[in-house]
C-alpha positions in Angstrom: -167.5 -55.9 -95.4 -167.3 -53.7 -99.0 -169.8 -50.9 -99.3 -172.2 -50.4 -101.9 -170.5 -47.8 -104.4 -171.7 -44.5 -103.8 -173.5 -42.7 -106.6 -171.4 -41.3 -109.2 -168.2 -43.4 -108.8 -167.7 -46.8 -109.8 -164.8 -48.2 -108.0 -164.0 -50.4 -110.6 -164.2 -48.5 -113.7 -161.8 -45.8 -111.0 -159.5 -48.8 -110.5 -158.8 -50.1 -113.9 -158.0 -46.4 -114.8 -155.7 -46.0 -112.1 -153.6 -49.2 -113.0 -153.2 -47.9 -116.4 -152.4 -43.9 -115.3 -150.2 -44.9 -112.2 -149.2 -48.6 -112.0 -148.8 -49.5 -109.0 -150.2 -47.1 -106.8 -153.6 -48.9 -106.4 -152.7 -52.6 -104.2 -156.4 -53.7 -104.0 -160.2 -53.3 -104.7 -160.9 -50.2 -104.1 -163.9 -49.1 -101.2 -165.5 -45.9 -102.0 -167.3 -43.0 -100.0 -169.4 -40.0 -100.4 -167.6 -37.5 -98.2 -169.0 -34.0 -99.7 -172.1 -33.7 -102.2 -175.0 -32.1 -103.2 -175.2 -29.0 -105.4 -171.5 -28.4 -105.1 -168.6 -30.4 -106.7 -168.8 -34.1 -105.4 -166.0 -35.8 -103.1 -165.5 -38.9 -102.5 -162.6 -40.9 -100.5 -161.5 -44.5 -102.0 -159.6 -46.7 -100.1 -157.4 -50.0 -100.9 -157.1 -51.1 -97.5 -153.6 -49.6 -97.0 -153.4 -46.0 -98.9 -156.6 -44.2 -98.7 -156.8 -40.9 -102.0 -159.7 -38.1 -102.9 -162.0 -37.9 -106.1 -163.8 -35.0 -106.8 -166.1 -34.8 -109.9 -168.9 -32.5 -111.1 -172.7 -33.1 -109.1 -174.7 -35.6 -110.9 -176.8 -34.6 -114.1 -174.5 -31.2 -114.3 -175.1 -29.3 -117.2 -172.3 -26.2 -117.1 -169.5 -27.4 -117.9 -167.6 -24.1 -116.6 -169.5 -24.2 -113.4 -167.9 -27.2 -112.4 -164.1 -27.5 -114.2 -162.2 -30.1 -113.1 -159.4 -29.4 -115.2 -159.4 -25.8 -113.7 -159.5 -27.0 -109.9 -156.8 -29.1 -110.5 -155.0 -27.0 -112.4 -155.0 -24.2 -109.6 -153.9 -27.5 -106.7 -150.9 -28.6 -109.0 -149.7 -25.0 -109.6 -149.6 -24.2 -105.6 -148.5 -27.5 -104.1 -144.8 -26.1 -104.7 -145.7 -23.2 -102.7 -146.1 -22.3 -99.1 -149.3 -22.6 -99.6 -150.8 -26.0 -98.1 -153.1 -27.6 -100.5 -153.2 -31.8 -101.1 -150.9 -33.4 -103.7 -153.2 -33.7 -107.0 -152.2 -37.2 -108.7 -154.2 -37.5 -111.7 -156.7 -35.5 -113.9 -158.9 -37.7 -116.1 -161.7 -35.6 -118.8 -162.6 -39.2 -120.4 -166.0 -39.4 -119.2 -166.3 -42.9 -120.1 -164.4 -43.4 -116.8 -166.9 -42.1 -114.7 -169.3 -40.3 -116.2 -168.5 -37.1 -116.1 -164.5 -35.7 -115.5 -162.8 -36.1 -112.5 -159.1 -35.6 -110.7 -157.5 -37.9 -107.9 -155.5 -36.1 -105.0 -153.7 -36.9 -102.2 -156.0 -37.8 -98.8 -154.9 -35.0 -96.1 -155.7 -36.0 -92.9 -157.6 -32.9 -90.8 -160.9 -31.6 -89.4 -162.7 -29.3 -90.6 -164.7 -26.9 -88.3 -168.0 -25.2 -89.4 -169.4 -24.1 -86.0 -168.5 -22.9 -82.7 -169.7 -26.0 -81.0 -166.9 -28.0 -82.9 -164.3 -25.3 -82.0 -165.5 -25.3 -77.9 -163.4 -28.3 -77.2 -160.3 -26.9 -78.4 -160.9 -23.7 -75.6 -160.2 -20.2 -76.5 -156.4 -19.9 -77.3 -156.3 -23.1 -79.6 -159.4 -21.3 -81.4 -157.3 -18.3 -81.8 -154.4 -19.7 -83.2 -156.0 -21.5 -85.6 -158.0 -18.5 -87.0 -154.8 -16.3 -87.4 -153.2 -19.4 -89.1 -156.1 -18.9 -91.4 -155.0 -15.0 -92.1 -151.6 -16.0 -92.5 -152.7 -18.7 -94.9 -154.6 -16.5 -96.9 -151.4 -14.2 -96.7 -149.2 -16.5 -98.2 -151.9 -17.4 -100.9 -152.0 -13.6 -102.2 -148.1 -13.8 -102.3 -147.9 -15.9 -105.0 -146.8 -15.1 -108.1 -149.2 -15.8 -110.8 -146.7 -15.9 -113.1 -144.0 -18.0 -111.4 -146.5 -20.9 -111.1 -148.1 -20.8 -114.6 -151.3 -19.2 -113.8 -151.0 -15.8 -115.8 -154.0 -16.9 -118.0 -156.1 -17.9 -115.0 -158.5 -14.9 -115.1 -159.1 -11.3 -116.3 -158.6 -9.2 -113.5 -159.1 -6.0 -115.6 -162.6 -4.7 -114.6 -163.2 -8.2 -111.6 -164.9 -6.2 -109.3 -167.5 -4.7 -111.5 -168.3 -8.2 -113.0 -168.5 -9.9 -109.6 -171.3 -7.0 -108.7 -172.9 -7.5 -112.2 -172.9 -11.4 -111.8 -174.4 -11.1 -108.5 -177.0 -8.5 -109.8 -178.3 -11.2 -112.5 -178.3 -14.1 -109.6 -180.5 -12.0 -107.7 -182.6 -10.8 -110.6 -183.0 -14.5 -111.3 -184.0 -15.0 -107.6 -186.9 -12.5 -107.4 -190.4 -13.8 -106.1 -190.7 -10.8 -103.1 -190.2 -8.0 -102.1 -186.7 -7.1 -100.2 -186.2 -3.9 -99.2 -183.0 -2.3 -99.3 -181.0 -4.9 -101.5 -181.3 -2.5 -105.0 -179.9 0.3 -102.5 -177.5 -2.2 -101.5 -176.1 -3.1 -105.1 -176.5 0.4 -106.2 -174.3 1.8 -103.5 -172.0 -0.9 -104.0 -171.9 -0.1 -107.4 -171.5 3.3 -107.0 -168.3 3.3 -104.8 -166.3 0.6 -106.3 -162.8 0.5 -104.6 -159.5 0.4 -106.8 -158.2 -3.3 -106.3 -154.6 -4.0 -105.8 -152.4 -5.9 -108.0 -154.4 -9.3 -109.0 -153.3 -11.8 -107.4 -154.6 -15.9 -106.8 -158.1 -15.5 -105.3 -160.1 -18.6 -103.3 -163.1 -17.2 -103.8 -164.5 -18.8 -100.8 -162.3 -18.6 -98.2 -163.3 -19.5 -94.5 -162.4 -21.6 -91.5 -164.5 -24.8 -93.0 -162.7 -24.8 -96.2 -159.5 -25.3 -94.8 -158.7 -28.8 -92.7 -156.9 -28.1 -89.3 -154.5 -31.1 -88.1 -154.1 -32.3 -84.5 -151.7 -29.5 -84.3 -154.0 -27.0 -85.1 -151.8 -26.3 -88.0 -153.8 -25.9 -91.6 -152.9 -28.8 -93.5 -154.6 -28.2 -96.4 -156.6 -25.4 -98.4 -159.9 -26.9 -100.5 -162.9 -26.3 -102.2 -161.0 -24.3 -104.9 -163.6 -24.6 -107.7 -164.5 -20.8 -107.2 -160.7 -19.4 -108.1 -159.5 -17.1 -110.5 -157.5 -14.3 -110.5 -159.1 -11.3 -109.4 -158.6 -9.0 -106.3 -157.6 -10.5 -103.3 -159.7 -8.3 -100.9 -162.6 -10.3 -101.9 -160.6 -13.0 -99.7 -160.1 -10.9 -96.7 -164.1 -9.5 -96.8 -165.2 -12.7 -97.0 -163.4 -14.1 -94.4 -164.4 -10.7 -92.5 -168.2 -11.3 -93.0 -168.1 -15.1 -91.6 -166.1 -13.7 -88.9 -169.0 -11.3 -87.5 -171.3 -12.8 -84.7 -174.8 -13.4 -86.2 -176.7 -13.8 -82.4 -179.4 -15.8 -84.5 -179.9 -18.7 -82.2 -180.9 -21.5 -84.4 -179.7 -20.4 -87.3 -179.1 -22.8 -90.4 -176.5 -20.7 -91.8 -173.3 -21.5 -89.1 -170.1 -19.5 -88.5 -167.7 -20.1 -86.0 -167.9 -16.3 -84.8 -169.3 -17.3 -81.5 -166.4 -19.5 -80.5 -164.4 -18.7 -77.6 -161.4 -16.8 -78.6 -162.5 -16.2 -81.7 -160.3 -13.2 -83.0 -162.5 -9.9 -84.2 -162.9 -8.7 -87.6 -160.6 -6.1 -86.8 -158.0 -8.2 -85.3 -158.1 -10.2 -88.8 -157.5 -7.1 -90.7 -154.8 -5.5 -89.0 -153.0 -9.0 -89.5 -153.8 -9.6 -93.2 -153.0 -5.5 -93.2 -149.4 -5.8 -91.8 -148.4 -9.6 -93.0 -149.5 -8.5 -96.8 -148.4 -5.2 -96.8 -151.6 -4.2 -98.6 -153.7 -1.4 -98.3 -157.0 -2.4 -96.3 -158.7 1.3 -95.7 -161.4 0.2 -98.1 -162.3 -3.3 -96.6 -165.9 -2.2 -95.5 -166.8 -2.3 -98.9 -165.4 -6.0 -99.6 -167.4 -7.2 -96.5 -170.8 -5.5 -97.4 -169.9 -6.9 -101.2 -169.7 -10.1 -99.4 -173.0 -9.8 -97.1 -174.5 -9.1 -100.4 -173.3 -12.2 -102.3 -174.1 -14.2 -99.6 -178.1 -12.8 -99.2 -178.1 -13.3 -103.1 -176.8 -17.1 -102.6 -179.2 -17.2 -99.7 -182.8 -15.8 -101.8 -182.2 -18.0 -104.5 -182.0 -20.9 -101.9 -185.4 -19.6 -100.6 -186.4 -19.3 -104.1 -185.7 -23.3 -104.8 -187.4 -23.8 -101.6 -190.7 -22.2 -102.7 -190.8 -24.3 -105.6 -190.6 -27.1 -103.8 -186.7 -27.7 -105.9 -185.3 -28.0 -102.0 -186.2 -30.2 -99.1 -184.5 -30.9 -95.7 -184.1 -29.2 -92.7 -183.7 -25.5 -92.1 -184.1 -24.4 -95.2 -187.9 -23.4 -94.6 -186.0 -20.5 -92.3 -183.1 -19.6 -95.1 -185.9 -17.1 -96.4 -186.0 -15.4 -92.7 -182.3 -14.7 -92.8 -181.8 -12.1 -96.7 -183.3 -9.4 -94.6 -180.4 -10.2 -91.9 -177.7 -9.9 -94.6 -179.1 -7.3 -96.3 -178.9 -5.1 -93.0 -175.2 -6.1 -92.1 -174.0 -4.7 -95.4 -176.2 -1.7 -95.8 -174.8 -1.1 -92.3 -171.0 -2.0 -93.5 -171.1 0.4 -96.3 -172.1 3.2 -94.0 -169.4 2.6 -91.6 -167.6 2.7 -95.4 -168.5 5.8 -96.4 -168.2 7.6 -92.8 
């Protein structure tokens, strides 16, 4: 039995572009599903009955175009797919938004699983859960290896002055956030601010980087690296705190904000450093700072989610508790910083 199409892609209008783009890779009418939405790029998996491919396209009614470039996610796919670094085969990159209404890219279909708590790690028991989190180190290892350059993505971003702009960015989300009072996140940016670490040579940056972004095969091997809409060039510490912060216990039973910290066998944020540390060669002494910046960002992401909540812009469950959690993330990077500065 065919599905109803799923909002925002018309299998048939995707089908009669494909058999003019790449003849013959399309045997059928195409069966379409919503795999990934909501504020965030859209994904979708179509199907033919015998190959099975991914879309991804900008939410529904976006407005920034910049926010949500489809020509610049698939750009940064098609220039690593050479490289060690796993990502899925990208096929096609269509901006005619007669197609589908906005502009979209097809890629390869990667089969994997992609864990986003430590309830979905528990079957695999503690050394499988290891494994895979180190493969996630070296992953992000071999990422930071590539040459910019070599692949065509010289032009991708100005890494001159990234880490100041991240903090200012971050500073005008939050100022764009404020309906209460939060003590101790102007201390927070300011100190931040204050001590700004000198990055390392630029290199390819995620911007995102965690176990759930990633999809694991039966092997426990990562298969493929995704969710790249947030990459530029920049410093590649921002990769390594971010993965730090997510790797930090948050003992918040309940919580609607997951990590896979808890699991079993879960390596320690030190244990991930000293691997990224001797695999990169780069200096990590100043890595505090990149995982307070990144308990920062996230509170930010998180009080403008409470903010949209308040206004009644958000409704499902858990977000009514999103608010209860900025003071959480406020701490753990005040607290970072000082173990920083120590």
């Amino acid at each position: 039995m065919r599905q109803d199409p799923p909002p925002g892609l018309d299998p048939e209008r995707l089908r009669g572009h494909l058999d003019r783009a790449l003849p013959g890779l399309v045997g059928g009418p195409l069966d379409a599903r919503l795999i990934e939405g909501g504020r965030s790029n859209l994904t979708y998996t179509v199907t033919d009955g015998t190959g099975r491919w991914v879309v991804r396209r900008p939410p529904l009614g976006h407005v920034l175009a910049t926010a949500h470039d489809m020509r610049r996610e698939y750009r940064v796919i098609a220039a690593l797919h050479p490289t060690a670094v796993p990502v899925p085969e990208p096929l096609l990159l269509c901006e005619d938004e007669s197609v589908l209404g906005a502009p979209f890219y097809v890629m390869e279909y990667v089969a994997g699983t992609p864990y986003r708590t430590a309830e979905q790690l528990a079957p695999l028991g503690p050394g499988r859960t290891r494994a895979a989190v180190l493969s996630l180190v070296d992953t992000l290892v071999e990422l930071h290896a590539v040459d910019p350059g070599a692949v065509g993505l010289a032009d991708f971003g100005r890494p001159d002055g990234f880490l100041d702009r991240q903090l200012r960015r971050w500073g005008k989300q939050l100022d764009g956030s404020r309906s209460r009072e939060l003590p101790g996140i102007d201390e927070l940016h300011g100190a931040l601010g204050r001590s700004l670490p000198l990055s390392p040579a630029p290199t390819v940056v995620h911007g995102d980087f965690r176990l759930d972004n990633v999809l694991l095969g039966d092997d426990d091997r990562i298969r493929a690296v995704l969710d790249w809409e947030m990459s530029t060039l920049g410093d590649p510490l921002t990769d390594l705190g971010l993965l730090v912060m997510y790797s930090v216990p948050l003992d918040l039973p309940g919580s609607p904000i997951s990590t896979t910290a808890d699991a079993a066998g879960h390596p320690s944020p030190a244990e991930l450093i000293e691997r990224y540390a001797a695999a990169s060669g780069r200096d990590t002494s100043a890595v505090a700072w990149y995982t307070a910046f990144a308990w920062f960002k996230l509170a930010v992401i998180l009080e403008g989610i409470h903010y949209r909540y308040t206004l009644g812009q958000t409704v499902g469950p858990g977000f009514d508790r999103i608010g209860d959690l900025v003071p959480v993330f406020i701490r753990h990077g005040l607290t970072t910083l000082q173990l920083q500065e120590g």
